[in-house]
C-alpha positions as CSV (number, residue, x, y, z in Angstrom):
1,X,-11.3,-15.6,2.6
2,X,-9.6,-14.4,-0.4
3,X,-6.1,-12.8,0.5
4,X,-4.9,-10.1,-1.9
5,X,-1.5,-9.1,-2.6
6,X,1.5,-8.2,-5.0
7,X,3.0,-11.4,-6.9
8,X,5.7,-12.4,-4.4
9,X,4.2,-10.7,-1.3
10,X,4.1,-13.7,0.4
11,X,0.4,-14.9,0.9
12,X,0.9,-18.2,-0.1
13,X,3.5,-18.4,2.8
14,X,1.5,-16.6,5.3
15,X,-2.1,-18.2,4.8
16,X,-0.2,-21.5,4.8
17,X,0.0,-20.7,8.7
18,X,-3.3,-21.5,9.7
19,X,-4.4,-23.7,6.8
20,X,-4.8,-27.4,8.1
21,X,-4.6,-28.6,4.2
22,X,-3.3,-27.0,0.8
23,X,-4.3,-27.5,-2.9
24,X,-1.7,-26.1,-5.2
25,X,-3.3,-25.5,-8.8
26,X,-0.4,-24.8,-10.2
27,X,-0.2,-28.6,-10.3
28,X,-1.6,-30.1,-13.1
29,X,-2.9,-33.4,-11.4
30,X,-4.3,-31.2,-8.8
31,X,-6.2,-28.5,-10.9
32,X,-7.1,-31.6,-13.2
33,X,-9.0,-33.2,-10.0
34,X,-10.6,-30.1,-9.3
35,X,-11.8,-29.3,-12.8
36,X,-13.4,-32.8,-12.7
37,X,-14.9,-33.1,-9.8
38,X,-14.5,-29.2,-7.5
39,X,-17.6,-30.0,-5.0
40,X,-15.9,-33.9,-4.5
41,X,-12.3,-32.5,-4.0
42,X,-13.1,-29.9,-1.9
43,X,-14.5,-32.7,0.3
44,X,-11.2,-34.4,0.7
45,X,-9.1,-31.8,2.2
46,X,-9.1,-31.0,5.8
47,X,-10.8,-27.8,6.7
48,X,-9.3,-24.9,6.4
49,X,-8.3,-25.9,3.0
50,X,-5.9,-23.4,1.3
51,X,-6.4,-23.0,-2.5
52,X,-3.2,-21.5,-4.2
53,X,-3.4,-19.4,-7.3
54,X,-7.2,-20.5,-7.6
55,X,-7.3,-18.0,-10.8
56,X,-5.9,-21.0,-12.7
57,X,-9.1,-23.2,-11.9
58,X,-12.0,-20.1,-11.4
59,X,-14.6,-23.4,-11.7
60,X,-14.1,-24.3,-8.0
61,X,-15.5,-20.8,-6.8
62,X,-18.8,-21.9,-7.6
63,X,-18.1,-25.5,-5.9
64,X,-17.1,-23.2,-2.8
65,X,-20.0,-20.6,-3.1
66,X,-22.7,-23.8,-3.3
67,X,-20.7,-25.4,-0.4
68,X,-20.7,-22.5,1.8
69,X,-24.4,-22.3,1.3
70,X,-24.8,-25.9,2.9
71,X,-22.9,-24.9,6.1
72,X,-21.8,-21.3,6.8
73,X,-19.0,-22.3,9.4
74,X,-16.7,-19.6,8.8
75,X,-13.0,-19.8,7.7
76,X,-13.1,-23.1,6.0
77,X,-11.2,-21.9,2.7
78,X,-8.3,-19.5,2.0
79,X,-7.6,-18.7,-1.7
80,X,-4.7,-17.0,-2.5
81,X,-3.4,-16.2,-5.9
82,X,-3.8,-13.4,-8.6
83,X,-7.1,-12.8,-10.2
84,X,-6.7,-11.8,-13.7
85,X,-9.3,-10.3,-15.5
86,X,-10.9,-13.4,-16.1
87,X,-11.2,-15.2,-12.8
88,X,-12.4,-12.1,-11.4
89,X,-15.7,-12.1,-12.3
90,X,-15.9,-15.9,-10.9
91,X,-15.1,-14.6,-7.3
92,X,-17.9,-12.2,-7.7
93,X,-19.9,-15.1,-7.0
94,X,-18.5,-15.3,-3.3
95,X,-20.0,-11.2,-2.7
96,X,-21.5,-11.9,0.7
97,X,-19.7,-14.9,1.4
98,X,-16.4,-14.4,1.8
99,X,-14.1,-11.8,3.3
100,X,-10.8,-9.9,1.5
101,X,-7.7,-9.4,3.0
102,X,-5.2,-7.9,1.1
103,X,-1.3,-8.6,2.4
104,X,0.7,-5.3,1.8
105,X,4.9,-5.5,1.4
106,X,6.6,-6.1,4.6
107,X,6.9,-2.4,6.8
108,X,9.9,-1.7,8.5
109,X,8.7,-2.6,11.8
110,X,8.2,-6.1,10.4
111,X,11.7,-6.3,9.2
112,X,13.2,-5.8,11.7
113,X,11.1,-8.0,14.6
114,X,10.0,-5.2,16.4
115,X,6.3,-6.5,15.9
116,X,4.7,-5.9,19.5
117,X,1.8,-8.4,20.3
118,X,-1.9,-7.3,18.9
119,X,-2.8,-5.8,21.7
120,X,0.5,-3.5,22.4
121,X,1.1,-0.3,21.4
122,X,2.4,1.2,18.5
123,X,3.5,4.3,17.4
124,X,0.6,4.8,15.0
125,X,-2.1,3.2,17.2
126,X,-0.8,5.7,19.4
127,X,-0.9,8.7,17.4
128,X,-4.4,7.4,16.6
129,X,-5.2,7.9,20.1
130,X,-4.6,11.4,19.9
131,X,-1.2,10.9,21.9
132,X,1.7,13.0,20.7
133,X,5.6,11.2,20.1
134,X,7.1,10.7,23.2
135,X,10.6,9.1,23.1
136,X,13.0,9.7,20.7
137,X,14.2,6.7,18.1
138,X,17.5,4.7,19.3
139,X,19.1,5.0,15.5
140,X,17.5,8.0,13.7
141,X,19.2,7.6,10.0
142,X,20.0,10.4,7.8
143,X,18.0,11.2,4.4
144,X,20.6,8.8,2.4
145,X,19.9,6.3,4.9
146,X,16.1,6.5,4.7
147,X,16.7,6.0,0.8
148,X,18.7,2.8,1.2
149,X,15.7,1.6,3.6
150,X,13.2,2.4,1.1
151,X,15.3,0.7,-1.6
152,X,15.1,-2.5,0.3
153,X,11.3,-2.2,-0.2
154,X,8.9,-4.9,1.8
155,X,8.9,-8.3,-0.2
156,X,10.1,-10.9,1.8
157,X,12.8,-12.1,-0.8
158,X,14.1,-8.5,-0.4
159,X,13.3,-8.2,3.2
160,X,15.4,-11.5,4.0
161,X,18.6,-9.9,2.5
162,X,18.4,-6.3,3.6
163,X,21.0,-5.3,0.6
164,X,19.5,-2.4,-1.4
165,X,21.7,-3.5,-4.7
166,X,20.3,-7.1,-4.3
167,X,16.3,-5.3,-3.8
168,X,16.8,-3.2,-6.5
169,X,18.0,-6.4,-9.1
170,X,15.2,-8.1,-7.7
171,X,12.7,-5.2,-8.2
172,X,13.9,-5.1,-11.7
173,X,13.7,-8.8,-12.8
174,X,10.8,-8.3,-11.2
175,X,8.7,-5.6,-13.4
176,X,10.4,-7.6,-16.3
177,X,8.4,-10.7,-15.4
178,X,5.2,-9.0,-14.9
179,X,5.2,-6.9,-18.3
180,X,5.7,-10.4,-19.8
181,X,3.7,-13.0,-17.7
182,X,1.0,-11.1,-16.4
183,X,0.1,-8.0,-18.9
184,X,-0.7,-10.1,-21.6
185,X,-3.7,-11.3,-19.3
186,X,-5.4,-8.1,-20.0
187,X,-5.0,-8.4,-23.5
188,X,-3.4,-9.5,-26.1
189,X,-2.6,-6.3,-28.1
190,X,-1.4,-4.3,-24.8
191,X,1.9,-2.8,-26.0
192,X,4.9,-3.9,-23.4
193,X,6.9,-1.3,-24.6
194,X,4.0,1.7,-24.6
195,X,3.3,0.0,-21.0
196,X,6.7,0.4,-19.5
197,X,7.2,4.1,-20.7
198,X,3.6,4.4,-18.8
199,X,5.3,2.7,-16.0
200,X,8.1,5.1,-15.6
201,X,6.3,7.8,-15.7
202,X,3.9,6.7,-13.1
203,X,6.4,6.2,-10.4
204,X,8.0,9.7,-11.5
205,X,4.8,10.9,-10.5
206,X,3.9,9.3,-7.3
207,X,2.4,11.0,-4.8
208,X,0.2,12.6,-7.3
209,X,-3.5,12.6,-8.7
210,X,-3.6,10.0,-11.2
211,X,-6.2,12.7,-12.9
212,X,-4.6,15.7,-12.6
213,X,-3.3,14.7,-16.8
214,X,0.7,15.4,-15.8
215,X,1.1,11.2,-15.6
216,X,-1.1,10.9,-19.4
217,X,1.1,13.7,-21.0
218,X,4.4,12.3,-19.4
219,X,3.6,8.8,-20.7
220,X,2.3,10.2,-24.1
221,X,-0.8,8.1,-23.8
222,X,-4.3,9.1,-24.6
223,X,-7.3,9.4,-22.1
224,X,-8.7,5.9,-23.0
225,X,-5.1,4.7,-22.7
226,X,-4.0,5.6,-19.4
227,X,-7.5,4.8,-17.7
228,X,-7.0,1.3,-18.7
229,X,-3.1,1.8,-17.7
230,X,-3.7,3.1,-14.5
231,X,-6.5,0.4,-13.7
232,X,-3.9,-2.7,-14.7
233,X,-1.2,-1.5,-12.1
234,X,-4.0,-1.3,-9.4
235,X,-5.0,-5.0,-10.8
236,X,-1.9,-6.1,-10.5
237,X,-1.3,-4.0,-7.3
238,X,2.1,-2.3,-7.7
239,X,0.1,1.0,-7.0
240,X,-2.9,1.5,-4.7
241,X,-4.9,4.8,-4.3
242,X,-5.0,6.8,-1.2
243,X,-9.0,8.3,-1.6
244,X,-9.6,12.1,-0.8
245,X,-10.3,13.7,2.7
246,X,-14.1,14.6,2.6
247,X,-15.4,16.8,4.7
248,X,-19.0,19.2,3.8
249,X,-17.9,21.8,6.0
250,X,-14.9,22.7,3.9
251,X,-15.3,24.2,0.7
252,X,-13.6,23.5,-2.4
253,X,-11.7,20.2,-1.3
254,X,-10.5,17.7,-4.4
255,X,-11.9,14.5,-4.8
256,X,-9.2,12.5,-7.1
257,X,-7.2,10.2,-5.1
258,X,-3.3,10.1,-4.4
259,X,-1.3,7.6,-6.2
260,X,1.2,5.7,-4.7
261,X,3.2,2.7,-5.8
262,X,2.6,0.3,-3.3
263,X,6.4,-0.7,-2.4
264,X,9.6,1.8,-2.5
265,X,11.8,-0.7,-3.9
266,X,9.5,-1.2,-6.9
267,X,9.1,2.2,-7.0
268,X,12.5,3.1,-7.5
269,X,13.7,0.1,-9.8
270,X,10.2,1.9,-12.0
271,X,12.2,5.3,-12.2
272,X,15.1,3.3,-14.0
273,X,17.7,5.5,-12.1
274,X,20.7,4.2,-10.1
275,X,20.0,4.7,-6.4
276,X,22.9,7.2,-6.5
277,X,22.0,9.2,-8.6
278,X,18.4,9.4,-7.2
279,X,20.1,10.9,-4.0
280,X,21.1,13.5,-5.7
281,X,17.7,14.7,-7.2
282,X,15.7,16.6,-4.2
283,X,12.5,16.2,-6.0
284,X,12.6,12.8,-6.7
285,X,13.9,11.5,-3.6
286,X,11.6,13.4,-1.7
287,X,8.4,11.8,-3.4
288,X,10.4,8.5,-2.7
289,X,10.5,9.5,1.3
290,X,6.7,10.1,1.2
291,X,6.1,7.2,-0.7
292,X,7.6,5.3,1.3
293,X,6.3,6.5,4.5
294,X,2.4,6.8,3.7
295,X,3.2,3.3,2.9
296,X,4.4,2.1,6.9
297,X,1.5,4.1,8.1
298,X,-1.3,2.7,5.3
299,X,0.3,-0.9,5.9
300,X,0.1,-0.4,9.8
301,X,-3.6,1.5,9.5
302,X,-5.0,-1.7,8.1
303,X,-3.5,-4.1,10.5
304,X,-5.0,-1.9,13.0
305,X,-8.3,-2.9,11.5
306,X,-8.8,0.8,9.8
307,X,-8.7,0.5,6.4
308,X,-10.3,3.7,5.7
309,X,-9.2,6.0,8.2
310,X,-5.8,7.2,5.5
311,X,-6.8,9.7,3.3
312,X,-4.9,13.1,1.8
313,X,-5.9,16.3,1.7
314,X,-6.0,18.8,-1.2
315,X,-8.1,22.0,-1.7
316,X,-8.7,23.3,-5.5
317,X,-5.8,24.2,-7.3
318,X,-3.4,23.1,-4.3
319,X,-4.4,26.1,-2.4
320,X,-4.1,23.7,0.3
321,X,-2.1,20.1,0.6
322,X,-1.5,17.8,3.5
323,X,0.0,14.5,2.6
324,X,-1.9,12.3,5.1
325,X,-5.0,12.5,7.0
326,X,-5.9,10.0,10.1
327,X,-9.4,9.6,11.4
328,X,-9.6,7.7,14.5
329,X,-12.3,6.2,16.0
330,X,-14.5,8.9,17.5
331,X,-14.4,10.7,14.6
332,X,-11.1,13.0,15.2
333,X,-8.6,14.3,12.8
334,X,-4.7,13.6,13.2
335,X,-2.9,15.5,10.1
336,X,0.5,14.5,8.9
337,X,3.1,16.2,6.7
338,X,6.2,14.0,5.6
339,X,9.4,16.0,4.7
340,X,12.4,14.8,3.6
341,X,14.2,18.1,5.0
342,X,16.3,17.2,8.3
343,X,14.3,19.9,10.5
344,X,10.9,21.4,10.2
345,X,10.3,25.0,8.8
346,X,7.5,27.2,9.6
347,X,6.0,26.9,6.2
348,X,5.6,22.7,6.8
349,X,2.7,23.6,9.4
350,X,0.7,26.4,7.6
351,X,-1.9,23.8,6.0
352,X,-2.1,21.9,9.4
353,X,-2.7,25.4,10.9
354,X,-5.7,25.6,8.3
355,X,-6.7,22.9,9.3
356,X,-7.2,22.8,12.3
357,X,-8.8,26.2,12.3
358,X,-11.6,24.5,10.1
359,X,-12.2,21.5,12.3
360,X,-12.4,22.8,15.8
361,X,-12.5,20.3,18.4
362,X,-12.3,17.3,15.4
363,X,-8.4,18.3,15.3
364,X,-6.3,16.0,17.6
365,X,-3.1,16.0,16.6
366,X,-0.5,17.7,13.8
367,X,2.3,15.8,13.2
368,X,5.5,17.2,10.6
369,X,7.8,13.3,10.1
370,X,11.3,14.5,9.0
371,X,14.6,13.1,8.6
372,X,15.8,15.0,12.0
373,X,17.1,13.1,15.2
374,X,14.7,15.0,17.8
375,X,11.4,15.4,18.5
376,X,9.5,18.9,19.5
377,X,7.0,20.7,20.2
378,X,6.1,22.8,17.4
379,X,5.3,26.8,18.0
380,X,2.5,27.7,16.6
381,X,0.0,31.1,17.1
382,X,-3.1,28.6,15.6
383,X,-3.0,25.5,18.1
384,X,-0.8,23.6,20.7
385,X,-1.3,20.5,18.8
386,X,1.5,20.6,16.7
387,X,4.5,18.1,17.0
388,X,8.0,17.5,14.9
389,X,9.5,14.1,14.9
390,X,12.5,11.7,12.8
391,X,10.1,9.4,10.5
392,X,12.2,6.4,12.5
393,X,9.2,6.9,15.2
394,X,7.1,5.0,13.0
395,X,8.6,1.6,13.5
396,X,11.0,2.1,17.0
């Protein structure tokens, strides 16, 4: 199993949960017994064996993929680290052999133990059964208090102290550190300075189509430029892609992804704006909010075992937009709209009215997340399907 994840994510810590025995490579006198000898080391460990930051020693991959031949037990190694460039095409030998997990920053639900047992229910496993919001939320903040949760972000080291000003140091020393550790490891004449103007002006335009050439004039980079740039943050996952809805009976829909950085306290330190005065820009706080809540459902989605039931939605032109799309098992159609407004307005449902007009029977559920204290039934002359509720549903 390879686990995947943002530097400081905490893989190393979690994996090290159900590992029986751990190689660090970060050690020299470790990685230098591996490098000897990677078939003979791997025999002295106790199964499952826990490699961290195997990048630094790719060799062993092949020890592991002629290993796993011999005996196909699953689960015998973990390797956790971050694959640069290099290393990468080494794992490629494992295709077939080994599963990914990637470990996404920490969602609010997690932070604040209210993690119900695998087999309870959730708010989003229930919304992926179709069932509309029932109860409302004990605390339901307001729209400044949503931004101090999403300055905390999801790494652990941020988690633990719950202080947005001690997140948003953290976030900070934290993009410094990766321009100057890990962007070198995709080449030696990347520009730190070019990438960090690219940097900012990617999380100014979260939310967004990395193609729609808004991001490539904003960072004043060329085509070639911000393909490479926008292909490094993935790497180095501080943004992942939400993929387009698809759907052949509806003409005219987009196919370019959504980006999104992956945590809303790295977002935020990107923008290089004090949290204050990011409360007091509507536009930019509200791509914050949806950042940060397509992020608590993606994260929940996947531990759900659904990793490609999120999409968006987004018709030619942005005739029509709806900011998340949920396809459950039997094939039906939950739509979501995240506003950073305290109430819902008629105009927030007229492209989940669409919608569900197009799909029929595939529609389940609409759903408008808000920063509001109550949830209602929406009115609607298109469907009965239609519900408003405070985003705080998603983790009480």
């Amino acid at each position: 199993m390879l686990v995947t994840g943002a530097r400081g994510v905490g893989k190393t810590t979690t994996a090290r949960q159900i590992a029986k025995s751990i190689a660090f490579f970060d050690d020299l006198a470790t990685l230098t017994v591996f490098q000897d000898s990677p078939e003979a080391a791997l025999a002295q460990f106790q199964e499952p064996l826990l490699i961290d930051e195997w990048q630094m020693g790719p060799e062993v991959v092949r020890a592991i993929k002629r290993t796993v031949d011999r005996d196909r037990r699953p689960g015998r190694f973990i390797l956790t680290g971050s694959p640069d460039p290099l290393s990468r095409s080494e794992f490629q030998s494992l295709t077939g052999r080994a599963a990914i997990v990637r470990l996404n920053p920490m969602t609010v639900r997690e932070r604040t133990s209210r993690v119900a047992h695998p087999h309870g229910s959730t708010a989003v496993s229930n919304l992926l059964n179709g069932t509309p919001p029932q109860s409302r939320p004990e605390h339901v903040p307001d729209i400044f208090g949503y931004l101090d949760i999403a300055a905390v972000g999801g790494f652990p080291e941020c988690a633990a102290e719950s202080s947005e000003a001690y997140s948003q140091t953290w976030c900070r020393d934290y993009l410094r550190v990766l321009l100057r550790r890990d962007l070198p490891l995709f080449g030696s004449r990347r520009s730190a300075s070019h990438f960090r103007r690219y940097l900012s002006a990617a999380a100014l335009h979260t939310a967004r189509s990395p193609e729609d050439g808004s991001l490539r004039n904003a960072a004043q980079v060329n085509p070639g430029t911000h393909r490479d740039y926008r292909h490094i943050l993935l790497d180095l996952d501080v943004t992942v892609e939400v993929p387009a809805f698809i759907n052949e009976e509806i003409p005219a829909l987009a196919k370019s992804p959504k980006m999104l950085f992956s945590d809303s306290g790295l977002l935020i330190a990107a923008m290089n704006k004090p949290l204050a005065q990011l409360k007091l820009s509507g536009d930019l706080y509200g791509r914050v909010i949806e950042t940060f809540v397509l992020n608590q459902l993606r994260a929940e989605i996947e531990a759900l075992d659904r990793p490609d039931a999120l999409s968006h939605l987004r018709t030619h032109k942005g005739v029509h937009e709806i900011d998340a799309i949920i396809e459950t098992d039997d094939g039906g159609i939950i739509a979501i709209e995240i506003k950073s407004a305290n109430r819902h307005r008629p105009a927030d449902i007229k492209h989940i009215e669409w919608l569900s007009q197009k799909l029929g029977d595939r529609f389940r559920l609409g759903l408008v997340l808000t920063t509001g204290a109550y949830i209602s039934h929406v009115r609607s002359k298109v469907t009965d399907k239609i519900w408003a509720a405070p985003i705080s549903l998603l983790w009480h």
